[in-house]
N, C-alpha and C positions, 0 to 999 in steps of 0.2 A: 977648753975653758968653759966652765958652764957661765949662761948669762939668762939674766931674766929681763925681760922689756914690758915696763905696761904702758898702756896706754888707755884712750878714753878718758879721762876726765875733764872736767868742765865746770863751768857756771851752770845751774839752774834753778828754777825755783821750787816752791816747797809742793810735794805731791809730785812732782817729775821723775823721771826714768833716764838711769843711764848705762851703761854696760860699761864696763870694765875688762879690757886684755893681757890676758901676761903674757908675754909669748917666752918658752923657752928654748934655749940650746945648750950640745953639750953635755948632755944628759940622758940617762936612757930612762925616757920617760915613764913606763909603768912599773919602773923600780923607785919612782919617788911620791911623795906626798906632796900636796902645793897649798897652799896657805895665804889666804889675804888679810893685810893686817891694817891699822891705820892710826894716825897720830896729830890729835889735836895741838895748836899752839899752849904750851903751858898744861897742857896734861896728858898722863902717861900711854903708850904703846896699848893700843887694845885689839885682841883678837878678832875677826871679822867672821872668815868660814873657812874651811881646808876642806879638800877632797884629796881622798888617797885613789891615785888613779890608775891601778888595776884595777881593784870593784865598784871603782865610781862610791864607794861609801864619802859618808860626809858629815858636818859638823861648825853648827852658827853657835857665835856668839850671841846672848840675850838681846842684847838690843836689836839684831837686825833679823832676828824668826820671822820668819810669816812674810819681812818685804825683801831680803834679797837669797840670790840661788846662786848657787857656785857650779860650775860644769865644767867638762874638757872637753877638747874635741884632740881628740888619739895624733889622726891625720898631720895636724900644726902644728900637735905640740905647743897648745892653748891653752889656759885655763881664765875661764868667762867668769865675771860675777857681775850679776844683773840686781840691777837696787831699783825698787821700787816703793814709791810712797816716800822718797826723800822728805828729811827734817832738816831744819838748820843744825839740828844735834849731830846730822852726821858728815858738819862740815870737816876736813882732814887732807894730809896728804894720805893718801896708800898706796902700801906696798904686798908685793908679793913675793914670796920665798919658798922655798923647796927644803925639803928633807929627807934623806932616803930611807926606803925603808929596813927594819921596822919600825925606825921611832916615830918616824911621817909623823902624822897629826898628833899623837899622842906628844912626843919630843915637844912640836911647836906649839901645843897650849901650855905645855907645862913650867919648860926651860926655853921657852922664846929668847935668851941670849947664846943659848949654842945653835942657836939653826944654823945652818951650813952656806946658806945661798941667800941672798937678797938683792932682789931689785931700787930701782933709785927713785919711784916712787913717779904717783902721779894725781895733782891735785882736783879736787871735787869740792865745790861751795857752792851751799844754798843757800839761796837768800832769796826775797825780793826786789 
């Protein structure tokens, strides 16, 4: 049974850092692509970043270029997203979901309602 766990979220304020963990199982890890995603109250599912984790390739959403990074770590069967420069813009819950390949990242930006695998999410709010 694949399963995806995240963790890390939190309260903080605006200009703070948090990291982000999926952990997965289940799954033969660098046959799939990982994907984190997030969802404000009253507005729609938005793509975060995915990395396809054989070649570590990868792929952000516009809003969050430049402040957050998506990684694996092989070992745990991890996949990290570190946000930096938080907004209240990017209060949300998120999740993280897999896909195998080949549709990996490409599947989860496009058809985000067949992805295969989702986690049960994990809430981040900024505020002061």
């Amino acid at each position: 049974e694949v399963q995806l766990v995240e963790s890390g979220g939190a309260s903080v304020q605006p200009g703070g850092s948090l990291r982000l963990s999926c952990a997965a199982s289940g799954l033969l890890f660098d046959d799939y692509a990982v994907g984190w995603f997030r969802q404000a109250p009253g507005k729609e599912r938005e793509r975060v970043a995915c990395i396809t984790i054989s070649d570590g390739s990868t792929d952000y959403g516009d809003s969050v270029k430049g402040r957050f990074t998506i990684s694996s770590e092989y070992a745990k069967t991890t996949v990290y997203l570190q946000m930096n420069n938080l907004e209240p813009e990017d209060t949300a819950e998120y999740y993280c979901a897999a896909e195998a390949l080949p549709g990996g990242c490409k599947l989860m930006n496009v058809h985000t309602d067949y992805v295969s695998y989702w986690g049960r999410g994990t809430q981040v709010t900024v505020s002061t």
